[in-house]
C-alpha positions as a printed NumPy array, in Angstrom:
array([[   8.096,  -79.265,  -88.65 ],
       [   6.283,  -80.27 ,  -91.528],
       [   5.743,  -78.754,  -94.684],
       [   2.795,  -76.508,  -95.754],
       [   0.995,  -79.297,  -97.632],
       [   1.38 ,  -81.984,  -94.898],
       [  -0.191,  -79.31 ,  -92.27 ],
       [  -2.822,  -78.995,  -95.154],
       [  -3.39 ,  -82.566,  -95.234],
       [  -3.566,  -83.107,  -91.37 ],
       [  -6.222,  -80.165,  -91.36 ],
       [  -8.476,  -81.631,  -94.209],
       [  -7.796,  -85.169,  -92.314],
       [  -8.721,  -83.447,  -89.021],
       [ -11.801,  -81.64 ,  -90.297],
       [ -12.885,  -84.546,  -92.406],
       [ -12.768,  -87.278,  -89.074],
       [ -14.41 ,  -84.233,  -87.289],
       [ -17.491,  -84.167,  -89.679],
       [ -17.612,  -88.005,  -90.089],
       [ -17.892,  -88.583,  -86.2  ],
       [ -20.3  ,  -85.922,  -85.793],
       [ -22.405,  -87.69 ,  -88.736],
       [ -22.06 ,  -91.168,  -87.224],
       [ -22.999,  -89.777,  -84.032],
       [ -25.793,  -88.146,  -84.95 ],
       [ -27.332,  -90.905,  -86.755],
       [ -26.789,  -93.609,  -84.685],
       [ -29.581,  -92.872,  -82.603],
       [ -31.949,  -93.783,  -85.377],
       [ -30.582,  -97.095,  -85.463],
       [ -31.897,  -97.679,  -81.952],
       [ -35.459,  -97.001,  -82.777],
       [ -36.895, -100.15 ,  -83.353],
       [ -35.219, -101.813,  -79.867],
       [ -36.67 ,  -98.734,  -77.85 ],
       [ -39.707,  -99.062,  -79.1  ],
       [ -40.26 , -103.02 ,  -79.183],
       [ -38.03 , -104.561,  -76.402],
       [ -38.893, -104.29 ,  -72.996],
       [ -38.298, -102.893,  -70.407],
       [ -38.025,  -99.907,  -73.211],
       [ -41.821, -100.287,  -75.031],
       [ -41.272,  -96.558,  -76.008],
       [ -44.238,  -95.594,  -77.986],
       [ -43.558,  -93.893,  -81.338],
       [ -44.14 ,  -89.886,  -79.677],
       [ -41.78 ,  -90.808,  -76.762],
       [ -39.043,  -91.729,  -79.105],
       [ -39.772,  -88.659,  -81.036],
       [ -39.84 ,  -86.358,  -77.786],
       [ -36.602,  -88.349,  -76.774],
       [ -35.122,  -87.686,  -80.005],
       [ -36.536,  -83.888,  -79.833],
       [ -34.844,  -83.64 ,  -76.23 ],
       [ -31.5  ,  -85.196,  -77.698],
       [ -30.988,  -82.527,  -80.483],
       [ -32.331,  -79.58 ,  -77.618],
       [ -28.752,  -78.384,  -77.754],
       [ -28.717,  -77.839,  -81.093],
       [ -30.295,  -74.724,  -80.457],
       [ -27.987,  -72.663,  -78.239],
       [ -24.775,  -74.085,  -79.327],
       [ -24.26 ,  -72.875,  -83.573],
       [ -25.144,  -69.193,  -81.254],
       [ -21.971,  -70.02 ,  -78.152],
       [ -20.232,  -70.936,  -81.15 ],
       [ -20.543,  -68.011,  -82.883],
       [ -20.207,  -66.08 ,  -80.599],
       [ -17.092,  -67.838,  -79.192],
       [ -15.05 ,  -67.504,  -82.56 ],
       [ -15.895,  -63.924,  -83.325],
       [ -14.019,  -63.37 ,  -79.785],
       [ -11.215,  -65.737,  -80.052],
       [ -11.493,  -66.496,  -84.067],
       [ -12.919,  -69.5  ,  -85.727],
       [ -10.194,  -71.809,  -85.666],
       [  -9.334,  -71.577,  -82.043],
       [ -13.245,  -71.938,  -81.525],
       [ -13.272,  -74.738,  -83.82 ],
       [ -10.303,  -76.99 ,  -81.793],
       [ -11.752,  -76.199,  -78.726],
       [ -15.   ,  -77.426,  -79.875],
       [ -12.775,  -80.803,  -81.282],
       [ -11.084,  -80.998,  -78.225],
       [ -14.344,  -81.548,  -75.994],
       [ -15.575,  -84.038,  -78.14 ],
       [ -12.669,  -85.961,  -78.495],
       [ -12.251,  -85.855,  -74.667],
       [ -15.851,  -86.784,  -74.167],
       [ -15.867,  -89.596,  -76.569],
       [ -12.734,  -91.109,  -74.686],
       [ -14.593,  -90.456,  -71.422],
       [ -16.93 ,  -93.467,  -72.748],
       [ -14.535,  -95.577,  -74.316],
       [ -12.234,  -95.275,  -71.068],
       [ -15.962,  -96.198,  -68.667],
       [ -16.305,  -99.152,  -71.405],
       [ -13.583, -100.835,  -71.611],
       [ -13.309, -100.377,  -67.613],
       [ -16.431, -102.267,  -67.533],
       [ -18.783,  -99.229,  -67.056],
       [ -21.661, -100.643,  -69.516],
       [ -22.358, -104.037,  -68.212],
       [ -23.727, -106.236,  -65.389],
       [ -26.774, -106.511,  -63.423],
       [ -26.581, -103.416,  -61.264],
       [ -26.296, -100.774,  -64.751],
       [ -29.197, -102.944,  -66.507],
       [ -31.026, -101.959,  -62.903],
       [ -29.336,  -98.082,  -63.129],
       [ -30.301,  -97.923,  -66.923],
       [ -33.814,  -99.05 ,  -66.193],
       [ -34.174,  -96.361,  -63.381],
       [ -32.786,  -93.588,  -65.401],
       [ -35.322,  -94.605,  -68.549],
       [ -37.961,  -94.388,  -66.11 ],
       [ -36.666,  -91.036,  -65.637],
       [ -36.491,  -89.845,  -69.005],
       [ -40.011,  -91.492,  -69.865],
       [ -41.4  ,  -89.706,  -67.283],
       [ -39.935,  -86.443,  -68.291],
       [ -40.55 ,  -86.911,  -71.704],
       [ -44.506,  -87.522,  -70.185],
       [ -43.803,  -83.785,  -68.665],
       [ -42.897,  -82.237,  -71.743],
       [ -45.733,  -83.552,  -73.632],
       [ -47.93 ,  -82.31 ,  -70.967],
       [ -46.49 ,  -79.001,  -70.868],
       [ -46.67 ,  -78.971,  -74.642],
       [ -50.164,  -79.792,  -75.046],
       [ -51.266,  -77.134,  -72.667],
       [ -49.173,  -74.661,  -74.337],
       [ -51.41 ,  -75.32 ,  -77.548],
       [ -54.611,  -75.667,  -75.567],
       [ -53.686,  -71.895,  -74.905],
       [ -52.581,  -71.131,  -78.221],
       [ -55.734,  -72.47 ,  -79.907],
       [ -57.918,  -70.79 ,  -77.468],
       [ -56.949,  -67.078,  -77.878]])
């Protein structure tokens, strides 16, 4: 078992990997900016990276509230490993489909293609539904 300070040392080690992942996560996506919006078969114009973007931090919203909610009921640190847990699972879910060969070859350039099709053309929906949600707005 170790001693106080070593469990105090793997916690601030634990918390501070915890905060830098979430930071490198998060801020990755900028990096991919100027390929989505200048290679094909991307071309993603500057508002559908934006409304991409918007879309990716959606959960942003509802999840600080679960959370909240979640360690008032069961107290923040148990909250706070589950929460570590998930994302430690999920990120090994994608380095396990990697380094199986999950992100390469001609068939997931032709899936990838198809599902940014997909998200352009829901991104298209959103703005649409947007706009006419300030048509209404401005005309009351």
């Amino acid at each position: 078992m170790p001693s106080p300070c070593g469990r105090r040392c793997l916690l601030v080690a634990c918390v501070a990997y915890g905060l830098f992942a979430n930071h490198w996560a998060r801020d990755s996506l900028g990096a991919l900016e100027v390929p989505l919006e200048s290679d094909a078969p991307y071309s993603l114009s500057a508002r559908r990276y934006n409304a991409l973007t918007s879309l990716y931090f959606l959960p942003n919203i509802g999840v600080p509230i679960l959370a909240g909610v979640l360690a008032h009921r069961f107290g923040a640190a148990a909250t706070y490993a589950a929460f570590f847990a998930i994302a430690a699972a999920g990120n090994g879910l994608v380095g396990a489909s990697v380094a199986a060969g999950g992100g390469g070859g001609a068939d997931a350039d032709t899936d990838a293609d198809a599902e940014v099709r997909e998200i352009s053309e829901l991104v298209a929906e959103i703005e649409g539904r947007i706009e006419e949600l300030v048509g209404h707005v401005g005309g009351v």
